[in-house]
C-alpha positions as CSV (number, residue, x, y, z in Angstrom):
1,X,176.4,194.6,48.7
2,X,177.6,197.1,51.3
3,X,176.2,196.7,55.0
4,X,176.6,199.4,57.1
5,X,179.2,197.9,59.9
6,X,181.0,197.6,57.1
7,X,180.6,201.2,55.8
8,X,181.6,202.2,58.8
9,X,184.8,200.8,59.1
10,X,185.4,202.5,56.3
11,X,184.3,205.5,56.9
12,X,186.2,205.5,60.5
13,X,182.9,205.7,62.2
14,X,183.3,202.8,64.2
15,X,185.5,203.9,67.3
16,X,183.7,207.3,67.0
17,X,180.4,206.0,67.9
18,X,181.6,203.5,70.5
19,X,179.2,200.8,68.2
20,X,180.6,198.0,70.6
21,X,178.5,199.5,73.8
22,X,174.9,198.4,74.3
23,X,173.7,201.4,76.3
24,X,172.5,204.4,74.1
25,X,173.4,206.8,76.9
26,X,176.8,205.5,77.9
27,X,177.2,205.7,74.0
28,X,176.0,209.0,74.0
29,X,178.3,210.0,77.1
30,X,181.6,208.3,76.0
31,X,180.6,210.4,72.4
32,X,180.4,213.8,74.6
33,X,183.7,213.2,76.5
34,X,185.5,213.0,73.2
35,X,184.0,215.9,71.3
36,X,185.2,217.5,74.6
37,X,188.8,216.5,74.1
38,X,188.4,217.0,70.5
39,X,187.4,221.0,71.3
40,X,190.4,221.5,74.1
41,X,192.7,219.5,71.3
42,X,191.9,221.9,68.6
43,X,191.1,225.0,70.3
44,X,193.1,225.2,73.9
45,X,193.3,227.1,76.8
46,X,195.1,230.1,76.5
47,X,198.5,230.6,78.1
48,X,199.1,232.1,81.6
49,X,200.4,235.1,80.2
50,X,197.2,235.8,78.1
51,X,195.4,235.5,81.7
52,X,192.5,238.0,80.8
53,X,191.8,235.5,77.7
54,X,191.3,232.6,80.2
55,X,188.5,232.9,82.6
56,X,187.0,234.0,78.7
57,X,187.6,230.3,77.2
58,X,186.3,228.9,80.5
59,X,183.1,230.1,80.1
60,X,182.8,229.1,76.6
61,X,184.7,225.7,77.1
62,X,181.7,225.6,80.1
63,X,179.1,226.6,77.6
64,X,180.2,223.3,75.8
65,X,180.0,220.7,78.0
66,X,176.6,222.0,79.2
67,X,175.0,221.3,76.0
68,X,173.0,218.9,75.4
69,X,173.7,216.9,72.9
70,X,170.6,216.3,70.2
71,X,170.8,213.2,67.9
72,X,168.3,212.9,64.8
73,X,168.4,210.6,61.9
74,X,169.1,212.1,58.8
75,X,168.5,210.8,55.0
76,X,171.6,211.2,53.2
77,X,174.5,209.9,50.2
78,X,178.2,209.0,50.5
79,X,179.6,209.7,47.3
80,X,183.9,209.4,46.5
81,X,185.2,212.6,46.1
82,X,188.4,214.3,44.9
83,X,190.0,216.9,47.4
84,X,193.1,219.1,47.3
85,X,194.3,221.6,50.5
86,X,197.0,223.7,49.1
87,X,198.4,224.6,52.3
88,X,201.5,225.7,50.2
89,X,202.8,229.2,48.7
90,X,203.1,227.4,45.7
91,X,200.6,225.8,43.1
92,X,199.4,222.3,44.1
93,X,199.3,219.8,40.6
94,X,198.6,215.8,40.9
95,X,197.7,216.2,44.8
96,X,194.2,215.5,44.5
97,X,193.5,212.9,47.0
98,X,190.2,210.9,47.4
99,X,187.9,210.9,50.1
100,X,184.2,210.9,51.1
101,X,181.0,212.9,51.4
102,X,178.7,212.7,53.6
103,X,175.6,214.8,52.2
104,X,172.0,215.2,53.7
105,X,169.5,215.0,50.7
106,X,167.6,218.1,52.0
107,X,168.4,221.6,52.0
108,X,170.2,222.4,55.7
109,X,171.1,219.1,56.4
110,X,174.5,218.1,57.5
111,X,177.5,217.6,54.9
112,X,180.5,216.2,56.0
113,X,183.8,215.8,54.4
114,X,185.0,212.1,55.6
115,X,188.5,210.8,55.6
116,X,188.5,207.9,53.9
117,X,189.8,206.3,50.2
118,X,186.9,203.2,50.8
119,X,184.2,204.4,48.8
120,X,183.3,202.4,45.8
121,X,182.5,204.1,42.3
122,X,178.9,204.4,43.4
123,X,176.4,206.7,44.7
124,X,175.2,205.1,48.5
125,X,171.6,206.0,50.1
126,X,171.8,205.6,53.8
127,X,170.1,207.0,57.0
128,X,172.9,208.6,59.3
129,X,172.7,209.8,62.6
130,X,174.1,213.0,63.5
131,X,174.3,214.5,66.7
132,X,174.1,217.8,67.5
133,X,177.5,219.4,70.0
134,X,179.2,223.1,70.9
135,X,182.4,223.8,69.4
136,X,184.2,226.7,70.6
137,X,186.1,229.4,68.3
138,X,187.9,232.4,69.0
139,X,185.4,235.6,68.3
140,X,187.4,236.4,65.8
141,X,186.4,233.8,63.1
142,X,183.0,234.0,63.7
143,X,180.8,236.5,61.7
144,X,178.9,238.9,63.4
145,X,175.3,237.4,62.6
146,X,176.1,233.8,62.3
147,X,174.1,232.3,65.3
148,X,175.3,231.2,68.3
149,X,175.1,228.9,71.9
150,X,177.0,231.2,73.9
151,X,179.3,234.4,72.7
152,X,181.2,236.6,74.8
153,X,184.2,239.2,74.0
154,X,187.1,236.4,73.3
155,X,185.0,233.4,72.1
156,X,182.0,231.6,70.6
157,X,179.9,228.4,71.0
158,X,178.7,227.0,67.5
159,X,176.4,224.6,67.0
160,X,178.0,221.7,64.9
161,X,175.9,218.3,64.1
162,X,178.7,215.7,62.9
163,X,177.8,212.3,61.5
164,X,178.1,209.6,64.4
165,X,177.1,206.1,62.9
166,X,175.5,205.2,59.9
167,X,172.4,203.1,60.6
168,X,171.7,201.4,57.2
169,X,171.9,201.3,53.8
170,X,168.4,201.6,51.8
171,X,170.6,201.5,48.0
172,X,173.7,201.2,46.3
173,X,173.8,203.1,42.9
174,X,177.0,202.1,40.9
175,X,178.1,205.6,38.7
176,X,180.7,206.1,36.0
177,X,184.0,207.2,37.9
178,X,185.7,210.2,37.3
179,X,189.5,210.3,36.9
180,X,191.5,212.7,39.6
181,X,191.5,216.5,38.4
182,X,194.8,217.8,36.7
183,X,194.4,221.0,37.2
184,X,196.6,223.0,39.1
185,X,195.0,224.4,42.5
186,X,196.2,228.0,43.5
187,X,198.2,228.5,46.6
188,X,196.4,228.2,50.1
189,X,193.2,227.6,48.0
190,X,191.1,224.1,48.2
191,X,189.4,222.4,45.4
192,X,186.5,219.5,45.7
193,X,184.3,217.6,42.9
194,X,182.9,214.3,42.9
195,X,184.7,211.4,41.6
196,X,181.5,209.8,40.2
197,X,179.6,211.1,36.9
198,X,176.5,212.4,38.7
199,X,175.0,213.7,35.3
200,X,172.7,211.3,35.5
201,X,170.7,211.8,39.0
202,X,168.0,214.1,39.6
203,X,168.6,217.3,39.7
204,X,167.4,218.1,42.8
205,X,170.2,215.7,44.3
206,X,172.5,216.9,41.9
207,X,172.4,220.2,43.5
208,X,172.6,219.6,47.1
209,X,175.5,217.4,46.0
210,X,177.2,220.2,44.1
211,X,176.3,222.5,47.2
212,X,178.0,220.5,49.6
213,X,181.1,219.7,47.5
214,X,181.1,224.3,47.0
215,X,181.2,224.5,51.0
216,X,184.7,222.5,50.9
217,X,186.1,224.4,48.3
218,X,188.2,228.0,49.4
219,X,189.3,230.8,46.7
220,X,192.0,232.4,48.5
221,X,191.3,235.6,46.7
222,X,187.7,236.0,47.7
223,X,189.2,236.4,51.2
């Protein structure tokens, strides 16, 4: 049986949620201050000779730390998955490597691709809590009616709800697994499936899985 401290570990959750404090809000604060250095991390200032771009990300990167972050508890699965990122010009075979999903059982729930090789062969029920931040992105990835916290002419303020803690486990459901995928993955394209038989679920489940496991998968020539 499979508690949830111990699902965390394995899902990497455990430093990311600060479990170890006993205040909620200094939980919730230390959480906000790393998002924060996660968004400067992935998407930083601009340079001083791009000085018109600038004052631009500081009022987005201002538009993030004023947002309030928005917790809820979500009912979702963590099913093993088989991924491939062919970040290469060349076709990708036998580099399928396994991970996690994290999928909310209702439709516009979070999914969240998880970087661990932990999961058992088994479907797991569990309640998650997922909290909603800003992440800034340049303007130009952003689609033109995709909705927004903040826009201006250089960047955007999305809202993004990623999985902070799992809070506990309600089943374990062991499945067939599935061997890794030998198919060759086209260049710069990415590939998902599950590494569990999920024939047999519902298939109302079955398709929110299958929907979330679509959303990590890229066809460079749909592009």
């Amino acid at each position: 049986m499979t508690d949830a401290d111990t699902l965390e570990k394995l899902l990497g959750l455990q430093d990311k949620a600060q479990g170890s404090s006993s205040s909620t809000a200094a939980r919730a604060a230390a959480g906000q201050e790393r998002w924060c250095a996660l968004v400067r991390r992935v998407n930083p200032r601009p340079s001083w000779w791009a000085f018109r771009r600038r004052p631009l990300w500081q009022q987005a990167f201002d538009a993030v730390t004023a947002h309030r972050p928005r917790s809820r508890l979500m009912e979702a699965v963590v099913i093993p998955i088989w991924i491939c990122c062919n970040n290469s010009d060349e076709p990708a075979v036998g580099r399928f490597e396994r991970k996690a999903l994290f999928c909310g059982v209702h439709d516009g729930d979070v999914d969240e691709e998880l970087e661990t090789d932990g999961v058992p062969d088994q479907l797991l029920f569990v309640r998650g809590e997922c909290t909603e931040r800003g992440w800034l992105a340049p303007i130009e990835v952003v689609d033109s009616g995709e909705p927004t916290l903040f826009r201006n002419q250089a960047y955007a303020v999305i809202a993004r709800s990623p999985l902070e803690r799992i809070v506990g486990i309600d089943e374990e459901r062991p499945l067939p697994p599935q061997p890794a995928p030998t198919q060759a993955v086209p260049p710069w394209d990415d590939e998902a499936v599950s590494a569990v038989d999920l024939s047999g679920l519902d298939e109302e489940l079955r398709r929110r899985i299958e929907s979330a496991l679509e959303d990590l998968r890229f066809d460079n020539d749909d592009d």
